[in-house]
N, C-alpha and C positions, 0 to 999 in steps of 0.2 A: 318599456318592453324590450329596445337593444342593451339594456341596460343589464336585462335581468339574464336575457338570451346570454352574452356576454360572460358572465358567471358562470352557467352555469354548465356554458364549453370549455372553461377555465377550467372547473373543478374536476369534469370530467376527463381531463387529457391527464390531471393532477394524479387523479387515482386511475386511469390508466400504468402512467409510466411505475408507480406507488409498485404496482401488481406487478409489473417487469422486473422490477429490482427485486421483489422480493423471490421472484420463481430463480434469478439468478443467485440465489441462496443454495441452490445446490451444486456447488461447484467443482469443475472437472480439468483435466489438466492431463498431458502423456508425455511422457519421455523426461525425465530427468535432465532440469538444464547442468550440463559438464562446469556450468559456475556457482553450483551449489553449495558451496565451501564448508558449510555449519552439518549438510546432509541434511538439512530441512528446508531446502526452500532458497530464492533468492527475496535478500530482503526488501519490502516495499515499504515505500515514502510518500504517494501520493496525500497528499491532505484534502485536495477537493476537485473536482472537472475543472474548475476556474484555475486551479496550482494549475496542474498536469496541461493545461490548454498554453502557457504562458512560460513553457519551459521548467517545469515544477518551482517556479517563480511565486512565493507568496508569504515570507516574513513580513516584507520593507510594506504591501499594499493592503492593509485592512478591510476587507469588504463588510458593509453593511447589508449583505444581503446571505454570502456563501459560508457555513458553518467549515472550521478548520476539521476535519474527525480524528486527527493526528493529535491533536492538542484544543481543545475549544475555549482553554483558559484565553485563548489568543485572539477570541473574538471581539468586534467591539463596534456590532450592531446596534439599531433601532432597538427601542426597550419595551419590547415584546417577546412571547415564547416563541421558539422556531427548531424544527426538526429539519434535518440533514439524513436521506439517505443517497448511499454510491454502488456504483458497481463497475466492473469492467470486462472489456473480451480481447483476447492478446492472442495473437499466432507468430509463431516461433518457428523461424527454420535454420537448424544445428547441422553444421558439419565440423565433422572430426574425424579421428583415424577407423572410425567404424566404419562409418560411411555415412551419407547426408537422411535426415527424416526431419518429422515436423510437430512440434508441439501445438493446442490448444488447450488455452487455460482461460475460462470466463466462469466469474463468480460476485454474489454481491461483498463488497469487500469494506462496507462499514456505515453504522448509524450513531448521530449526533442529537441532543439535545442540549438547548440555551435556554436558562429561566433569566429573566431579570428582576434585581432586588435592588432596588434603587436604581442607584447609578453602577452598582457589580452585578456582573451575568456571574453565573453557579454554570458549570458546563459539564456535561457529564457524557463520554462515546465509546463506540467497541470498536475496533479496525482491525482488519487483518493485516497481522504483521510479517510472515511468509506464507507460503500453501506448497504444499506437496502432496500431488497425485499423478502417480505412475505406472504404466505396466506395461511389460515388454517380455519375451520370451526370444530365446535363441537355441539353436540345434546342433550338436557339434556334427562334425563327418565321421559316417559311419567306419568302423576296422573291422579289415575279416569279414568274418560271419554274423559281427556283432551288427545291433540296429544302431540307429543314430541315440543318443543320450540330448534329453530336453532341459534348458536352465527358465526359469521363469521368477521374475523378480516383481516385484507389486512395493508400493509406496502410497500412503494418504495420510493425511490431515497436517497438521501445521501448529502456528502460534498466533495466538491474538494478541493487541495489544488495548490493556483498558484506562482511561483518564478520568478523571473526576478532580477538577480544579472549577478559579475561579480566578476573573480579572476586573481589575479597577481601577480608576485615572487618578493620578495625582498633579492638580493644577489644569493649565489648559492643553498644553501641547505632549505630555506624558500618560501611556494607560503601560500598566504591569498585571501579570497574569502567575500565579504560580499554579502547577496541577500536580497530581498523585499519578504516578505508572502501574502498572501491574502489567507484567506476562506470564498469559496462562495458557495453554495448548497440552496436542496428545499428536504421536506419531507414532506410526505403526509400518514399517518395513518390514517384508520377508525374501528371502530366497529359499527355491526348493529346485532340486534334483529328478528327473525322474528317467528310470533305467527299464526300456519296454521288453529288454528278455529276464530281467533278474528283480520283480517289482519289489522284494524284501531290501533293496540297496536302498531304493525311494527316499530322500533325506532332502530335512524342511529345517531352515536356522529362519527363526522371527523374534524382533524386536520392538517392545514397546514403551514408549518413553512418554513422563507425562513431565510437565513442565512448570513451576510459579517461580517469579521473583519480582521485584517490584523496586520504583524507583522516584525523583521527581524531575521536573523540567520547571526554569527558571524563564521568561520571554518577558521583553519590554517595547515599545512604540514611541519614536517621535516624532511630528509635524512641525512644521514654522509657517508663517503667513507666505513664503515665497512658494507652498509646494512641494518643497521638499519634504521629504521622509524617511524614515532609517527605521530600522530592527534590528534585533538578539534574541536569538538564546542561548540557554546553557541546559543541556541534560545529563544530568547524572551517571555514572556506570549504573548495572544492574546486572546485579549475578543472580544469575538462572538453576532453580535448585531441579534436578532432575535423578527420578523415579523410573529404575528402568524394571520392566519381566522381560526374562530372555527361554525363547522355550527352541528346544533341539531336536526334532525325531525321526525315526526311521519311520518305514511306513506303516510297521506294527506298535512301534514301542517308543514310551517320550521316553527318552536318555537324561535331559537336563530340563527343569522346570524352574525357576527362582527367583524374584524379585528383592531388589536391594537400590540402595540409592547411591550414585555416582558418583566416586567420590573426585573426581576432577570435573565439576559443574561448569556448564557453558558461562558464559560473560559477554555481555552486550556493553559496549565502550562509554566513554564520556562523549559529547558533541558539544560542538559550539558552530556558531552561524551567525552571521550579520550580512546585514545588505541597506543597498540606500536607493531609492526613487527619487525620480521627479516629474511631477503631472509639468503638462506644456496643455493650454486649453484643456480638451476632451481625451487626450491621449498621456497616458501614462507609460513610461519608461523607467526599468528597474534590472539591478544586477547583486547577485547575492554568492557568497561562498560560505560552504559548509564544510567542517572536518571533523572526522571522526578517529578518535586514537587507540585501532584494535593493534598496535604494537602492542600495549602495554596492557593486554587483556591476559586472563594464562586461558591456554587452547585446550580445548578436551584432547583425551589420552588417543582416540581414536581419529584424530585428526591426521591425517598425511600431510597437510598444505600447512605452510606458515602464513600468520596472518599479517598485516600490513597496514599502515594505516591509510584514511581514504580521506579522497581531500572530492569538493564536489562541487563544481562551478556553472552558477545557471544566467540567463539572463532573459528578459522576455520583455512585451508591449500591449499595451491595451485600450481602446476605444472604447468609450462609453458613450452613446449619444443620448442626448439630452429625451426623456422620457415622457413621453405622452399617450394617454390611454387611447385615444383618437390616432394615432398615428399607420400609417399600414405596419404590417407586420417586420417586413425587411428595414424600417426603422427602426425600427426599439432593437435591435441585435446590438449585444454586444461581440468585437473581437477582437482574438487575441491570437500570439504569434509567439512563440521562443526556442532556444535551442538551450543545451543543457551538454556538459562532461563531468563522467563520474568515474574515478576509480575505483576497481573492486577491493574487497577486504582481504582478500589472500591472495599469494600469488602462487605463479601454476608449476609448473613441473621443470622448466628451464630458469624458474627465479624469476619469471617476468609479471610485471602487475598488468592485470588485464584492463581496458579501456570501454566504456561506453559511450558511444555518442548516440545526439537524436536529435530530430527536430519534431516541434510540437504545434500546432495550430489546433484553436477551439472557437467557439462562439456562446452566448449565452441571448435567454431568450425570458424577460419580464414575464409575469402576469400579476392576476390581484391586486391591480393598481401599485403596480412595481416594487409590493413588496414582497413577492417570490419571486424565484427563478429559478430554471431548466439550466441547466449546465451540460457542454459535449466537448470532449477535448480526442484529438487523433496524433498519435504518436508514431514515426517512423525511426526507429535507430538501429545501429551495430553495437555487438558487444563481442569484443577477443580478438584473438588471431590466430591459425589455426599452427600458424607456423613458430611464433611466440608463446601461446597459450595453449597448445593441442587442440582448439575448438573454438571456431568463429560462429556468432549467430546474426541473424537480421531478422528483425519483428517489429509488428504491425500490432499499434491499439489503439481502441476506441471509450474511453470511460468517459461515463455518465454518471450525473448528481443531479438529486432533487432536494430544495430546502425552502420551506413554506413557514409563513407566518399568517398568524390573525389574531384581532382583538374579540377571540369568543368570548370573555368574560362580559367585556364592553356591551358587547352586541348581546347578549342575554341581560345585563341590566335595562336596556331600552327597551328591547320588547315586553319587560314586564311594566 
C-alpha cells in the first residue's frame, strides 16, 4: 500500500509541474535588452536545469537521466523513451543613458524526446533559440501651443531552434552523436507616431520577418576507468534565409506595402567546444570552453554594430548521492554549483565587447525509482558596462526541467 501511495504522489507532482510548463508556453518579456545585437532577441544556450544549475556546464558530464533540448544527439541514457520538458523566468534590470527600468521575461523554452533503438537513441527537440517581446511608449515635450507627440514601439516573437539526430557508441569508452539543425521563427516589430492636434500625421512603419535555415552539429564523449571524461563538438554555420513584409501608413492611407526576401540574410556562426571532467567519489568536477566565430559571418545590411567573435568559458560541480527509494527526501538531492563568462557577439558603440558573468547553483530531485527527475537551476549575473558598453544589466533566473521515463510497453506486456 506505501508502495502504491508512493506512485501515485510521484505521478501526481509529475503532471502537476507537466501543467506549469506548459501554461509558461505563453511567454512574455518587456523592454528590449540594449544587447540585442541581431534585433531579435538575446541568444539562448541553455540545454537543461541540470546545464544552467552547473554554470551551463554540460558537454564533458553525460546524464543518464536529463535530456540535452539543444541537441539530444548528445544523450547517452538508459534505453528507454524519455521526454524532456523546460521552462524559465528571468528579471532584468537595464541601465543605460535613458534611465534605469526592468525586464520580465518567463516562458516555456523547450521540449525533447529520446527513443532507443538498440544501442542508438534517435533524438528529436524544439528550443527556443531567442524571444523577443517588447513594448514601451515615450512622449516628447510639448512646443507652443502644440500637445506632446507620442512614440510607441512593440516587438514579439522570435526563433526556434529544431534538432533531429541521433547518437551511438563505438567501443567502450567512445558514444558520437550527429544531429540535423533547422531555424525557424517570425518577428514582428513596429513603430508608430501619434500627433494629438493633427491626427492625419498619425504614422506607423512595421516590420515582419519570417525566418528558415538549417544546419548540422557534429559531438563526441570519452570516459577511462580513472573517471575521467572529455567532450566536443562542432556546429556548423547556418545562414538564415529571411522573408520580410514592410508596411508604412499614415493614419488614413498605407503609403508602402511589399514583401520581398533579404537579400543580405542573417548567419548564425561555426562553434566549437570541448571540455574535460573528473568524478572524485560522488562529486563531479568539470570545465568547458566554447567559441564562436561571428567575425567571419556577413552582418545584415541593417545592422549598426559590428560583430565579434565569442569565446565562452564555464565551469561547474556536482553531487550525486547514492539513491535509494527509502531514503528521506533531502537525501536523494542532487547539487550543483557553477560560475560561467561569456562574451557578447558584437560590440557596442565605443568598440568594446561587452561581458557576462554569473553565477549558477541548482539541485535536482529523483523519482520513479530514480529514473526521472525534477530539475531547478537559479542564476545571478552582470552583463555590460554602462560606461564601456552604454548599458549595464543585472538579472535574476530560475529554470526548471522535467524529464521522465518508463517501461509502458514492458508493463502492458505483464498485465496481459
Amino acid at each position: 500500500m506505501i508502495r502504491l501511495n508512493r506512485i501515485s504522489i510521484e505521478h501526481s507532482v509529475y503532471v502537476l509541474l507537466v501543467i506549469m510548463l506548459l501554461l509558461m508556453t505563453f511567454s512574455d518579456a518587456e523592454c528590449e535588452s540594449s544587447f540585442s545585437a541581431l534585433g531579435h532577441g538575446w541568444m539562448e544556450g541553455t540545454s537543461s536545469a541540470r546545464s544552467a544549475g552547473m554554470g551551463q556546464l554540460g558537454l564533458t558530464l553525460p546524464d543518464t537521466v536529463c535530456l540535452n533540448i539543444t541537441n539530444p544527439a548528445m544523450w547517452s541514457g538508459s534505453a528507454t523513451a524519455r521526454l524532456g520538458l523546460q521552462g524559465d523566468v528571468y528579471r532584468t534590470y537595464i541601465d543605460d543613458n535613458t534611465g534605469t527600468d526592468v525586464s520580465d521575461q518567463f516562458g516555456f523554452t523547450g521540449i525533447a524526446m529520446a527513443i532507443p533503438i538498440g544501442k542508438t537513441f534517435f533524438g528529436v527537440s524544439l528550443s527556443s533559440f531567442t524571444r523577443l517581446n517588447y513594448k514601451w511608449e515615450s512622449t516628447d515635450i510639448a512646443a507652443g501651443d502644440w500637445s506632446s507627440t507620442k512614440e510607441s514601439f512593440d516587438g514579439r516573437g522570435g526563433l526556434t531552434l529544431g534538432n533531429v539526430g541521433f547518437s551511438f557508441p563505438y567501443g567502450e569508452r567512445w558514444r558520437f552523436g550527429i544531429s540535423g539543425r533547422a531555424i525557424l521563427g517570425k518577428t514582428e516589430q513596429s513603430w508608430r507616431i501619434d500627433f494629438p492636434d493633427i491626427a492625419s500625421n498619425n504614422a506607423t512603419r512595421a516590420f515582419s520577418d519570417r525566418y528558415v535555415g538549417g544546419g548540422v552539429s557534429l559531438s563526441c564523449h570519452w570516459n577511462n576507468q580513472q573517471n575521467w571524461s572529455a567532450g566536443a563538438m562542432l556546429i556548423s554555420p547556418i545562414s538564415v534565409f529571411v522573408e520580410r513584409q514592410e508596411l508604412v501608413k499614415s493614419e488614413y492611407t498605407v503609403l508602402f506595402d511589399s514583401t520581398w526576401d533579404v537579400d543580405n540574410n542573417y548567419e548564425l556562426p561555426i562553434g566549437i567546444a570541448f571540455g574535460l571532467a573528473k568524478r572524485i567519489s560522488r562529486d563531479k568536477f568539470g570545465a568547458e570552453v566554447s567559441w564562436y566565430g561571428w567575425d567571419m559571418v556577413e552582418e545584415p545590411t541593417l545592422l549598426t554594430k559590428d560583430f565579434a567573435n565569442a569565446l565562452k568559458i564555464s565551469t561547474g560541480w556536482e553531487h550525486s548521492p547514492e539513491y535509494q527509494p527509502y531514503y528521506p527526501l533531502w537525501e536523494k538531492l542532487t547539487w550543483r554549483g557553477g560560475l560561467y563568462m561569456q562574451q557578447h557577439y558584437s560590440k557596442g558603440n565605443t568598440d568594446h565587447q561587452a561581458l557576462n558573468y554569473a553565477m549558477t547553483f541548482g539541485f535536482g530531485l529523483p523519482y520513479n525509482d530514480g529514473k526521472s527527475r525534477v530539475d531547478a537551476a537559479f542564476e545571478f549575473g552582470l552583463r555590460g558596462s554602462k560606461d564601456d558598453d552604454g548599458a549595464a544589466e543585472r538579472y535574476a533566473g530560475i529554470t526548471l526541467s522535467i524529464n521522465h521515463s518508463d517501461l509502458w510497453f514492458v508493463q502492458r506486456r505483464k498485465q496481459h
